[in-house]
N, C-alpha and C positions, 0 to 999 in steps of 0.2 A: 199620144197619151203620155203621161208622167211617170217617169219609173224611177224608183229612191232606191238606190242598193249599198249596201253594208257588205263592205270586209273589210277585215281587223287586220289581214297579214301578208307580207308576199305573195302568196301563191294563190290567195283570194283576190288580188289584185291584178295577178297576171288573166284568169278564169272570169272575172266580173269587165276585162277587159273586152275580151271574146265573143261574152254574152252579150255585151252591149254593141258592139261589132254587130253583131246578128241580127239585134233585134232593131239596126236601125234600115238592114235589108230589108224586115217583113213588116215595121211602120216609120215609113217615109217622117213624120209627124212627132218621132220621140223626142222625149225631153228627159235628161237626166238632173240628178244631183246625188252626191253621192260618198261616201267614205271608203274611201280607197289609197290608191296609190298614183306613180307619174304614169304607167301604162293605161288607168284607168281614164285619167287627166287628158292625155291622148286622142281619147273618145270623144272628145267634147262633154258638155253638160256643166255642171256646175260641183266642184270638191268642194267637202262640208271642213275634215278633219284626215288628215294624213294616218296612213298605219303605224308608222314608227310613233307615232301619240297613244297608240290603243296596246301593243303589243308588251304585256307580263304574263313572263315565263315562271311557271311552279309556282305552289301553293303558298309559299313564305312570299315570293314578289308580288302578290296578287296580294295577299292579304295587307303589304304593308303600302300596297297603292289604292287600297279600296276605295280612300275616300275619292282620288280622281276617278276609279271604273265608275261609280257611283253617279260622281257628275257627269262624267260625259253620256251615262243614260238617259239621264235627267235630260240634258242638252237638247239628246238626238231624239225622243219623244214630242219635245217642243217645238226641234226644225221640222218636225214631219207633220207636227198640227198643222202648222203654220202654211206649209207649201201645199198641204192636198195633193197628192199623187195620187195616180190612179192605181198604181200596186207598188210594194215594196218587196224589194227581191233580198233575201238574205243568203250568204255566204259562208257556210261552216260557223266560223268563231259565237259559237253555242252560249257561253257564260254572256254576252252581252247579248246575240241576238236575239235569244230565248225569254227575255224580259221587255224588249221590243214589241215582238209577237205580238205577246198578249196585248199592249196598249192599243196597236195598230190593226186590229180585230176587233178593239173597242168600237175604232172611231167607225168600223163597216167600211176599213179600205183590204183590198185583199191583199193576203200574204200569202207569197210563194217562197220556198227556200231550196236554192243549187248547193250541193253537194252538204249532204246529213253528217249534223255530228256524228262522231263516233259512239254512240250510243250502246252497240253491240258491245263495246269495251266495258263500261264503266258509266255508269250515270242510266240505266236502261229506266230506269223511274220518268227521265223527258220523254219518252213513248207519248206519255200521256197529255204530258202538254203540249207535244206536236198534233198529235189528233183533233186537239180541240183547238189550237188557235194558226196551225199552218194549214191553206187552203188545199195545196200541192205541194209536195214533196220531190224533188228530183234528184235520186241518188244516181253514183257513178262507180260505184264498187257491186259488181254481180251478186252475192250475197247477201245485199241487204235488203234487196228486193225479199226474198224467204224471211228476213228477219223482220221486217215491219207487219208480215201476212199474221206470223205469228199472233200478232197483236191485231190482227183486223183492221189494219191501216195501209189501203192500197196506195203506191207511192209507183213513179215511174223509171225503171234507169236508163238515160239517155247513153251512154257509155261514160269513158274517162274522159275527161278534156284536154290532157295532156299530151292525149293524143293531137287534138285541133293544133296546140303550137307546138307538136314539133314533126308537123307534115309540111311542112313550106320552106325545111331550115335547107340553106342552099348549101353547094356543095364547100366542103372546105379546103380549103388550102393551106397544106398544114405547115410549107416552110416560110408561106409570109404570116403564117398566125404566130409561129416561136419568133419571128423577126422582128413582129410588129410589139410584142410584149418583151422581149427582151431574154431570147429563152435559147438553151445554148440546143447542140443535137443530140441529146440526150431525152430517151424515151421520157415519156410524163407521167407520173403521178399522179390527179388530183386527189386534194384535201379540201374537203366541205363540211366545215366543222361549225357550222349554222349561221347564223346573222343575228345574235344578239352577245354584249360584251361577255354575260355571266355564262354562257355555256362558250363561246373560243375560248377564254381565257383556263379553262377545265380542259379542254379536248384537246385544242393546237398541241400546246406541248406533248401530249402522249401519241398525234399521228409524228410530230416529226423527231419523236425521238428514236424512228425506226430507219430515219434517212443514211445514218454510218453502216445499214447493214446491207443497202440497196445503192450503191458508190455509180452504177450504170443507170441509173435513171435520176431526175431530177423533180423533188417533190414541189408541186404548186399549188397555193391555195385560192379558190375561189371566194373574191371577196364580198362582203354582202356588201350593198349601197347604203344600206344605214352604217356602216363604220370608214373610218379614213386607213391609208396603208401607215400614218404615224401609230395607231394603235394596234394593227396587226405586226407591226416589228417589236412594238414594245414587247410583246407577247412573245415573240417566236424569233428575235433577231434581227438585226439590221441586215441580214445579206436575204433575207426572207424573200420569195419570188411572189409577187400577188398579180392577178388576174381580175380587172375587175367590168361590170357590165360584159359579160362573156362567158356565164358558167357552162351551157351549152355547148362550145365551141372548143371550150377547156376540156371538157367530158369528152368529147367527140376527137380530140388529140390525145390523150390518155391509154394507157393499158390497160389502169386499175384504177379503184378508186379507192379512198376511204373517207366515208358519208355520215354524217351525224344522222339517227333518226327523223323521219318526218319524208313530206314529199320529194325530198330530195332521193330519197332509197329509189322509190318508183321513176324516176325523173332517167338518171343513172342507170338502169336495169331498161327503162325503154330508146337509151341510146345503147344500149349493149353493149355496156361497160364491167367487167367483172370488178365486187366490189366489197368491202367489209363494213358492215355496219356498226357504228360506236354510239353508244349512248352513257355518260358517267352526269350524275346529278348531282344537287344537293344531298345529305345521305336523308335528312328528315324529307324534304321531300319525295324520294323514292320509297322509303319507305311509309309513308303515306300512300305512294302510288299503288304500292304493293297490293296495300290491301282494300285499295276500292277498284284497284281493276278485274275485271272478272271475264270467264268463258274466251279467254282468248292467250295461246299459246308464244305467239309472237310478240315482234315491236315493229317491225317494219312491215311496209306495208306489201313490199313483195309477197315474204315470206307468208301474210295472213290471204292475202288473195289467192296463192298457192296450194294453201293450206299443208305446206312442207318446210322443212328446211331449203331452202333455195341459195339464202348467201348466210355468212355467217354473221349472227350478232353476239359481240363483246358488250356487256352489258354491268358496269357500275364495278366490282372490285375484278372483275374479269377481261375489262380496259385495261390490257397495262402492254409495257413493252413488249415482253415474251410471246402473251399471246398477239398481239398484231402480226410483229417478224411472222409469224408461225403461218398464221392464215394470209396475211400480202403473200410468201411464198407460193402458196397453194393455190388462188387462184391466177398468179401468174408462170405457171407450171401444169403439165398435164400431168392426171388424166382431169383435175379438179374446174381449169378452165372450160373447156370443151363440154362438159355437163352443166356448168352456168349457163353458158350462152344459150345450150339446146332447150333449159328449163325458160329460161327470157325468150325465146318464139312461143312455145306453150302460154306463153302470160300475156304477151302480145293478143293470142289470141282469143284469152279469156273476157280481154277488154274490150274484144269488139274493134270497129273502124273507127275512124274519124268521123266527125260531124255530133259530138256531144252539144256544142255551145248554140250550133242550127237547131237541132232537133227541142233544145231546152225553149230556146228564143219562140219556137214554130208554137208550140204547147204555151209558154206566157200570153202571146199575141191571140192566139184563137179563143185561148180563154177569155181573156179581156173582151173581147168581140162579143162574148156569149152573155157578159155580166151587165 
């Protein structure tokens, strides 16, 4: 069969990798094409358009690149006339999927979609036109199953997939990984201060302006693959340490972190990493965010899946040096360590095992059989 999948971003690319992995276990006979990324590309099949092409952040870059969002809709509607697949798999990134949907429910091809906007946040009005234009739903956060019942829209949660990669990660060796990157024997730091120019260029400086207060360990930042290390020193220094294709291993050699918002929180917290969470925006667009987000206490995703405070989020004028120093200290000091880590086994286990990308793949395939 044909299977056409869309993600817009990182972590949609490493998850649409997975699935595709799977689903070439249960039909021998798939055929991809697809919008993704190079772990995607991996897979085989045929890439339509790269994520780093699709990827604006906040409501002012979004607006001021409409007319590209716009065209590449237009585009991806066309390539998918054009090809006939036999289902179209979508990938979170909502603002562009969600207008997909619907055409591709026109043409009578089914539409399934791996991991649910956040919806429960903000935008809860898409309920409705997931009901009528997505055929299955397969969420991986445990409460969102309750939240789509609400609305009388049964939906499946396979678990988290984050789980799938990183049950295989081998063991590390932590003094050829400082060897291999250049990194002296001082405990580590990492800094994950996201993968697009407009928020490192915001955050970098305010994780490493807390490095004069922590002399015994050595701050490192994990670099995204859409930027080069000539724009992370512009940003943060020529003597700047970067890590790059290895945020994993980075994390897993670390005491602590500190994590921009977004999957990277959950990423971090499921390598049992104690960790601070930063989030500083544009001011209009936070305050835009302000007031269309709703029924939701958090920013990370820990913390919402917990439904507690689990690590601390620094959040817009509450990023700043003082409070970082304050909370790095904390969690690298007891008693504040040791109650991270025990609340990150409880989380572990909220998510369930591995085998999220099997069990999505098993559910696309038998459907398919059935249609």
């Amino acid at each position: 069969m044909k299977y056409y999948i869309i993600a817009g971003e990182a972590s949609g690319d490493l998850h649409g990798s997975n699935l595709m992995k799977e689903i070439k276990r249960k039909d021998a006979s798939a055929e991809f094409r697809f919008w993704g990324g190079d772990l995607m590309a991996e897979q085989g099949g045929k890439p339509v358009k790269h994520y780093r092409d699709l990827a604006f952040m906040g409501f002012i870059e979004v607006a001021m690149n409409l007319r590209t969002i716009l065209g590449n809709i237009k585009f991806c509607k066309k390539d998918i006339e054009n090809w006939k697949p036999d289902a179209v798999i979508l990938i979170d990134y909502p603002g562009f999927n969600l207008r997909v949907a619907e055409f591709v429910k026109s043409l009578g091809i089914k539409v399934y979609y791996y991991i649910s906007p956040q919806i429960w946040a903000w935008k809860s009005g898409r309920v409705h036109t997931i009901k009528k234009f997505v055929d299955r739903m397969f969420v991986i956060l445990p409460f969102e199953k309750d939240f789509y019942a609400k609305y009388d829209y049964e939906v499946d949660f396979v678990g988290h997939p984050l789980l799938d990669a990183m049950k295989d990660l081998p063991d590390l060796d932590l003094e050829k990984f400082k060897s291999e990157n250049n990194l002296d024997e001082r405990k580590v730091i990492a800094l994950l201060p996201g993968s697009r120019k407009q928020e490192i260029s915001v955050k970098l400086p305010i994780m490493l302006s807390v490095q004069k207060d922590f002399p015994e360990f050595q701050f490192v930042v994990a670099g995204a693959p859409s930027q080069d290390a000539g724009f992370y020193k512009e940003v943060g220094g020529k003597d700047l340490k970067i890590v790059f294709g290895k945020t994993y291993d980075l994390l897993r050699s670390s005491e602590a972190a500190l994590v921009t918002s977004g999957t990277a929180t959950l990423e971090t917290a499921l390598l049992n990493i104690p960790e601070v969470v930063c989030y500083k925006g544009s001011r209009i667009s936070y305050e835009i965010g302000k007031r269309v987000v709703k029924y939701i206490d958090y920013i990370s995703l820990v913390n919402l899946i917990m439904d507690k405070e689990v690590v601390k989020e620094l959040i817009q004028s509450e990023l700043n040096t003082k409070n970082l120093k304050t909370e790095l200290t904390k969690i690298l000091t007891e008693p504040k360590r040791s109650q991270v880590l025990n609340d990150y086994r409880e989380l572990r286990e909220k998510l369930g095992g591995a085998g999220a990308s099997g069990r999505t793949a098993e559910l696309i395939v038998e459907d398919l059989k059935r249609f």
